[in-house]
C-alpha positions as CSV (number, residue, x, y, z in Angstrom):
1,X,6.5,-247.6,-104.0
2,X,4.7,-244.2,-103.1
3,X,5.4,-241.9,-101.1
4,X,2.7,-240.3,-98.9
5,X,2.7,-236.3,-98.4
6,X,0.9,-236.4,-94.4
7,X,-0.6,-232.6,-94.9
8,X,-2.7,-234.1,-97.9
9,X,-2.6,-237.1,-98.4
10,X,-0.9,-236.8,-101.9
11,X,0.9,-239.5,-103.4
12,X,3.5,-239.5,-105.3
13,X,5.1,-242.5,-107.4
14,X,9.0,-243.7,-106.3
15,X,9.3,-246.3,-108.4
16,X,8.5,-250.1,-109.1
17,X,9.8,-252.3,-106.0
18,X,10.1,-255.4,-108.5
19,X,8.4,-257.6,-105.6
20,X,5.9,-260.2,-107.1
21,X,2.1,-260.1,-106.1
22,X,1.5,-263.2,-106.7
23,X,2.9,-265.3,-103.1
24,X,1.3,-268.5,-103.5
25,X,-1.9,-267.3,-100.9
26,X,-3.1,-264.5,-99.0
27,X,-0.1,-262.0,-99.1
28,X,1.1,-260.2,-95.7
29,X,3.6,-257.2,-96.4
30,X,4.7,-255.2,-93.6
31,X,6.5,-252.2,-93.8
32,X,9.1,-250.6,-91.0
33,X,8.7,-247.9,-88.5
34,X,11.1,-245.7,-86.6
35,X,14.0,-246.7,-88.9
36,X,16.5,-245.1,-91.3
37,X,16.4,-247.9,-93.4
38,X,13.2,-248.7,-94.7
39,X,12.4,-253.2,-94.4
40,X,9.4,-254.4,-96.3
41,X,8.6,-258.3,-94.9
42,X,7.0,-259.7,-97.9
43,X,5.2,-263.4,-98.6
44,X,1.8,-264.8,-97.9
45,X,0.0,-266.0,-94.5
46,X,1.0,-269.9,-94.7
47,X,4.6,-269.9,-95.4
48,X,8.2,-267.5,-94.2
49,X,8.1,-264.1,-94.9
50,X,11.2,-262.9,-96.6
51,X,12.7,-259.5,-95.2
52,X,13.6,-257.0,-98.0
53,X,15.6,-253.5,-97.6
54,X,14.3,-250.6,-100.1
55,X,15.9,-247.7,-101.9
56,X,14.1,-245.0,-101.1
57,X,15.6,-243.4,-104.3
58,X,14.3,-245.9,-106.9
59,X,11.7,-248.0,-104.9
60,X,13.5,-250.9,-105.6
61,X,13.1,-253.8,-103.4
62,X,16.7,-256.2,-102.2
63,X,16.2,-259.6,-100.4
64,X,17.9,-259.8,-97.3
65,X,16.7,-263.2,-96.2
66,X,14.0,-265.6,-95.2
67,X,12.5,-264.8,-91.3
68,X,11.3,-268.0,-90.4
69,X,8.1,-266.5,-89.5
70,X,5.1,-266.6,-91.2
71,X,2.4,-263.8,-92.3
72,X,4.3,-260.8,-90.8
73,X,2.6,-257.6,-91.8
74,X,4.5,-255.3,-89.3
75,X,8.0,-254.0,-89.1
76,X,9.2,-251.4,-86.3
77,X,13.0,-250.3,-85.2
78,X,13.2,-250.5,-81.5
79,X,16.1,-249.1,-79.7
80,X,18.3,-250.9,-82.6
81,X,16.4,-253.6,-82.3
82,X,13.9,-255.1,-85.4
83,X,10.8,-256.6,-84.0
84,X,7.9,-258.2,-86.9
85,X,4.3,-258.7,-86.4
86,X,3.5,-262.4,-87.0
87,X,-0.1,-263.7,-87.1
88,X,0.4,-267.6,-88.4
89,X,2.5,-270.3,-87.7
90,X,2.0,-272.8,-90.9
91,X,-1.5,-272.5,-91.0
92,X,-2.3,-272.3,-87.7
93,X,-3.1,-268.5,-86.6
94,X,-1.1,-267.7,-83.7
95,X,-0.1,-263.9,-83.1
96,X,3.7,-263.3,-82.2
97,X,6.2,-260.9,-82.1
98,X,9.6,-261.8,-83.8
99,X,12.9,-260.1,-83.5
100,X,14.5,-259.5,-87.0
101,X,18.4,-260.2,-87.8
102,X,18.3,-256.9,-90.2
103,X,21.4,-258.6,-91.9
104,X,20.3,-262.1,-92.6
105,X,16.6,-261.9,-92.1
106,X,16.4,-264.3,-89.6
107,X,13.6,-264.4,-87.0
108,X,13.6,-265.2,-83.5
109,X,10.6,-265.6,-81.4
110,X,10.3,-263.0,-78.5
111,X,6.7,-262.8,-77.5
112,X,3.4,-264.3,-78.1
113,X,0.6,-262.0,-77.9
114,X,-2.8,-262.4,-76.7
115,X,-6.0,-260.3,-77.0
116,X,-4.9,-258.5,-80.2
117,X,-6.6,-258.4,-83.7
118,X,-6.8,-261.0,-86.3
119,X,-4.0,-259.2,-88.0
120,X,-1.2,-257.1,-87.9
121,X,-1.4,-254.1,-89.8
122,X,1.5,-252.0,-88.0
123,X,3.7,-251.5,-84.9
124,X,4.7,-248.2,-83.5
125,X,8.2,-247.5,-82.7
126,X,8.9,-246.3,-78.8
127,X,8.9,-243.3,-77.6
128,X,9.8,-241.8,-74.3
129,X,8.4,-238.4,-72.9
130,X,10.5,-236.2,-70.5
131,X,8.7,-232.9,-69.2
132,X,10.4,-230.1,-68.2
133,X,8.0,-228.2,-65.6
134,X,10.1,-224.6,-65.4
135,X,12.3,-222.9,-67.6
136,X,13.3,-219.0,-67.6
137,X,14.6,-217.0,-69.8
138,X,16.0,-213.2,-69.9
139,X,15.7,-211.2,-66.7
140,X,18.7,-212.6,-65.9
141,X,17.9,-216.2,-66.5
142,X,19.4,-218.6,-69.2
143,X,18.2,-222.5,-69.3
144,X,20.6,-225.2,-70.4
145,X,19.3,-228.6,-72.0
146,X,21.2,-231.6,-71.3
147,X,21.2,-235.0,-73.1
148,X,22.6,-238.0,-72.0
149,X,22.6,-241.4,-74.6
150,X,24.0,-243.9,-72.1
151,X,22.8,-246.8,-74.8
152,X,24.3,-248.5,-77.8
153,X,21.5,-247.2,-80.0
154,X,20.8,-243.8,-81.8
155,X,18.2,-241.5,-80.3
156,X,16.7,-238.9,-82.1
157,X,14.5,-236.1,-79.2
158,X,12.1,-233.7,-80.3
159,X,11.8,-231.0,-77.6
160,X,8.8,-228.5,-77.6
161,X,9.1,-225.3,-75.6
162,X,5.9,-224.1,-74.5
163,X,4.6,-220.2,-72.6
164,X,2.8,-219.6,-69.8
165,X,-0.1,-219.1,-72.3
166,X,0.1,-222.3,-74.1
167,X,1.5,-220.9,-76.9
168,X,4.8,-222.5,-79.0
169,X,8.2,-220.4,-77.1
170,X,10.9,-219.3,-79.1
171,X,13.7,-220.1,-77.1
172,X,17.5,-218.7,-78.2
173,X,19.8,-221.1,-78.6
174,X,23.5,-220.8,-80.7
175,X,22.1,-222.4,-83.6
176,X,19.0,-220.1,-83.2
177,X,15.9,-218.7,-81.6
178,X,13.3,-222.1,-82.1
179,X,10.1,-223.6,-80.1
180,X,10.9,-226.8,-81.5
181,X,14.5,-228.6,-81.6
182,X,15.3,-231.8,-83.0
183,X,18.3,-233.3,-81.6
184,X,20.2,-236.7,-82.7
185,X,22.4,-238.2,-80.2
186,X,25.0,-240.9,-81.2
187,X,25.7,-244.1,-79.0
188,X,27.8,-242.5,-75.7
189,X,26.9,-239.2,-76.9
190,X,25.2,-235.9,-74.9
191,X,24.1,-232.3,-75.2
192,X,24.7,-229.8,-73.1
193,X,23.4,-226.5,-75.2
194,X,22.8,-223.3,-73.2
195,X,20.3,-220.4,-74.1
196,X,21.6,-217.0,-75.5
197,X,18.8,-214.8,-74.0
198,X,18.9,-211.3,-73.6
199,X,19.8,-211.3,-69.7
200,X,18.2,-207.6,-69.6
201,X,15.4,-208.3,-71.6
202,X,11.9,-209.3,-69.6
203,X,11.9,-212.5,-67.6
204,X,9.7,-214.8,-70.1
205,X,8.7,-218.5,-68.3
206,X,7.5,-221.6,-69.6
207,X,7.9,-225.3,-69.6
208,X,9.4,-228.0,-72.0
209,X,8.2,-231.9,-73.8
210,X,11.2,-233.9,-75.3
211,X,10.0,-237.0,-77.3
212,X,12.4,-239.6,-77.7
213,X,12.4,-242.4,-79.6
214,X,15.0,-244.2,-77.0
215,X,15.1,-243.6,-72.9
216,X,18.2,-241.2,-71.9
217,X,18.8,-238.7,-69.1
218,X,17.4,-235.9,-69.4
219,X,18.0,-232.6,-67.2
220,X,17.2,-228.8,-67.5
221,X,19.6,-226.1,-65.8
222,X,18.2,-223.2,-64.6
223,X,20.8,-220.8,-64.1
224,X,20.6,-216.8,-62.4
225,X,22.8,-214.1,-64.1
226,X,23.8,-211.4,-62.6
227,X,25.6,-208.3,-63.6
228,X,26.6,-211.2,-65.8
229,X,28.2,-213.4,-63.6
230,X,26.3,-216.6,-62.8
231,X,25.1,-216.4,-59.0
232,X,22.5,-219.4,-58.8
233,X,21.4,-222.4,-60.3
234,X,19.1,-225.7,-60.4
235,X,18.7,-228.4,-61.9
236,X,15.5,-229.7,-62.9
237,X,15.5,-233.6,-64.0
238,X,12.8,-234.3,-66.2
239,X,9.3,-236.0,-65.1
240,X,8.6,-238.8,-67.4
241,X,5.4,-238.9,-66.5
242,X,2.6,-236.4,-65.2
243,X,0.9,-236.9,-61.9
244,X,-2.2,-235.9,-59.7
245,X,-0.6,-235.4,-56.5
246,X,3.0,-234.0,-55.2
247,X,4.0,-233.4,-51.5
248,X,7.7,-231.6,-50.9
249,X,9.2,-230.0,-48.4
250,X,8.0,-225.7,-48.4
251,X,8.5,-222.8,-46.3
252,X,7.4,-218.7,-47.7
253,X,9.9,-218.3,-50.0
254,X,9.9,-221.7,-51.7
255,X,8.5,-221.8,-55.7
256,X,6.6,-224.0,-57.1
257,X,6.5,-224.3,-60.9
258,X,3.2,-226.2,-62.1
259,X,2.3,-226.8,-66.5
260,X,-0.7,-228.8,-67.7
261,X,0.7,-231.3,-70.8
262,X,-2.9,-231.5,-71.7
263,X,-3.9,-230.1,-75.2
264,X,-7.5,-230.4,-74.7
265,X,-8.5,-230.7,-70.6
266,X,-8.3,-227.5,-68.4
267,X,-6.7,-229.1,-64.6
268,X,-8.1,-227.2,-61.3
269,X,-4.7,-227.7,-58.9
270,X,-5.0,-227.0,-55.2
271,X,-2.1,-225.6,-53.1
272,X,-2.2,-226.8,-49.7
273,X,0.6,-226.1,-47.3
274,X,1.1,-228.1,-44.0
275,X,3.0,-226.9,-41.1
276,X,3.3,-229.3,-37.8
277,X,0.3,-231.4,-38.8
278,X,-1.7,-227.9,-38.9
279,X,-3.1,-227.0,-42.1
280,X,-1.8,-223.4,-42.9
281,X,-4.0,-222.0,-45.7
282,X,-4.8,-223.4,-49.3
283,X,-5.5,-222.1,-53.2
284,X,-6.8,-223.0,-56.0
285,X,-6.4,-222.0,-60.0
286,X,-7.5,-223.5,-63.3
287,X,-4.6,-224.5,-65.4
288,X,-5.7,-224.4,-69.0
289,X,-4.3,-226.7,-71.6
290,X,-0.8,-226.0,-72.1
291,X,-0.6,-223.5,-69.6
292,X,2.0,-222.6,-66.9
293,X,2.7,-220.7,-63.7
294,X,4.7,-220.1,-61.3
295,X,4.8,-219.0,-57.7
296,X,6.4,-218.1,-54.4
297,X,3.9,-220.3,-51.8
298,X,3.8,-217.0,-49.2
299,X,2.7,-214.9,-51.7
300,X,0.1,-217.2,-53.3
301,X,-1.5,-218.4,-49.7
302,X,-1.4,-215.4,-47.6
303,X,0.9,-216.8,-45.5
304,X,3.8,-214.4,-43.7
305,X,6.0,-216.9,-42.5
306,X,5.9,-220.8,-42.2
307,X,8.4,-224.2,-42.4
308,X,6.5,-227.1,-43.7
309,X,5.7,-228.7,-46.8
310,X,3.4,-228.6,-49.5
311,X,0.4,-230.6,-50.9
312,X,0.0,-229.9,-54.8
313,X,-3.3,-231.7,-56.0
314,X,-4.9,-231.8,-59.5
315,X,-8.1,-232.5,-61.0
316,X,-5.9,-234.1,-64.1
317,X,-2.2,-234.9,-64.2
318,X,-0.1,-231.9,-64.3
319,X,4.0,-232.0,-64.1
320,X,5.2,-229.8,-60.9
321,X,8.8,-228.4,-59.3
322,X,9.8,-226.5,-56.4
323,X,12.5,-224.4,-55.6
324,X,14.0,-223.9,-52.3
325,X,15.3,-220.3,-52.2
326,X,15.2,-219.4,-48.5
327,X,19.1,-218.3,-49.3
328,X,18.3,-216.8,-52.1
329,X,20.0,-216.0,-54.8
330,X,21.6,-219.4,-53.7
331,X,18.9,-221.6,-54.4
332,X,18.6,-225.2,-55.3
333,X,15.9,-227.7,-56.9
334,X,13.6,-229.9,-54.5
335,X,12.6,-233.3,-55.6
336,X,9.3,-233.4,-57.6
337,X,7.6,-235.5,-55.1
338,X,4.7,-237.1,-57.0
339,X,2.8,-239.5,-56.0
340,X,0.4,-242.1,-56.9
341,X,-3.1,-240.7,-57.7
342,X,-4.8,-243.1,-54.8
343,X,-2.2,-241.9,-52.5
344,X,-4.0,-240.6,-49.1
345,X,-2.9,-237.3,-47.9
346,X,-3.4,-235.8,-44.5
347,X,-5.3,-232.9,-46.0
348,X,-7.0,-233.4,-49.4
């Protein structure tokens, strides 16, 4: 057993697993993903795999127990769940997926798969993106991430905090000032971690990526300081996916928030704003990858005074928010609105 430094490429030696090479045929090893406990399924393409647990310490190898499945040469931790990558039944080939009994071994089918390679050579663990499309900081702004594990399972996020710019954004929290967090979250357990910006410091924006490897609830507060009591707040739920087109509800005052998750596409996003089937003014800007902005709609279109609502178009998914702030500073969040990307709109 090595282990492999990924900046290099190094290896270095853990120790001798004690597993024996020679399996009677072709031999099939696959080794977990997305788990604290490392499996290796070991045996040969004609006859059950036997699932092992290693010691990451030594390298040495334990038998748990046979799987019942044949030629598995992937292992990956779902959600709690142990799922192997079969490709022979006896010795017919037949590509499955099998859920493993991480206690006794045993395999039960869950899937056949079709349309895959001759082989398994690995399975990637799930994870789930939530974007964040507007977060604030100093100018008497704080942002609050919350975490919700509703499941049995433990899920481990990694949020990125990103600038206007594209750049990585150090964000204050009490543990300290990062740009990236990792966070573990116990079955039944949450977060709910507020920033420690300086409230008279500059107003500094940006947007957020969690990756999870488990679905939770995700949410952003956006909250407005002043004279240090709190006066105004949003929430903003997380996106878990980018889109092409959003239509909400907008009058002048109402902000829009808009961030391109793309690290290598620039996104041209139009602003169109619709007021009794009329169409009010529009405007375009070029996104570049990473970047964010955000905007009162009056302001951006020319426009003096309008009820209505929005059309947000993009040339490549973006995430998006608006704020309704026609009371401000008593303002509240408006719901994404995306849409489908073959979605007709009225102006487009």
């Amino acid at each position: 057993m090595y282990s492999i430094n990924p900046g290099t490429g190094a290896a270095t030696l853990i120790g001798p697993t004690g597993l024996n090479s020679n399996v009677g045929g072709p031999p099939t090893i696959g080794l977990s993903a997305g788990s604290p406990t490392l499996y290796i399924s070991y045996g040969n393409s004609y006859s059950s795999a036997t699932l092992y647990s290693v010691n990451t310490t030594t390298g040495a190898a334990t038998p748990i127990g046979s799987t019942g499945a044949d030629g598995i040469g992937a292992v990956v931790l779902v959600n709690g769940t142990l799922y192997g990558g079969s490709n022979w039944q006896g010795t017919t080939q037949a590509d499955t997926v099998t859920v493993l009994n991480p206690a006794t071994g045993a395999g039960v089918l869950a899937a056949s798969v079709s349309g895959g390679a001759t082989q398994f050579y690995g399975l990637a663990p799930f994870n789930q993106i939530y974007y964040f499309s507007q977060l604030a900081l100093g100018g008497g702004w704080q942002t609050t991430l919350t975490y919700i594990n509703y499941s049995t399972s433990t899920i481990t996020c990694t949020t990125n905090f990103v600038s206007d710019s594209g750049a990585p954004l150090s964000v204050p929290f009490s543990g300290g000032a990062v740009s990236t967090r990792t966070d573990t979250l116990q079955a039944g357990q949450s977060l709910h971690d507020q920033s420690q910006a300086d409230l008279n410091a500059p107003v500094v924006e940006g947007w957020a990526q969690a990756i999870c490897n488990g679905p939770i609830q995700a949410s952003l507060l956006y909250r407005l300081y002043q004279q240090g009591a709190p006066v105004g707040e949003a929430g903003v739920n997380a996106m878990t996916a980018p889109a092409t087109k959003f239509v909400t509800f907008a009058q002048t005052k109402t902000g829009v928030a808009y961030g391109n998750p793309s690290s290598t596409q620039s996104a041209v996003v139009t602003f169109t704003v619709v007021s009794a089937g009329t169409k009010l003014g529009s405007a375009n800007l070029t996104l570049p990858p990473l970047c964010h902005g955000a905007a009162n709609l009056g302001p951006l279109l020319g426009l003096a005074d309008f009820v209505g609502f929005v059309e947000i178009t993009s040339s490549v998914p973006i995430i998006s928010l608006s704020l309704n702030a026609e009371a401000y500073p008593v303002f509240s969040s408006l719901p994404p609105g995306e849409l489908s990307g073959s979605t007709p709109l009225v102006f487009q």
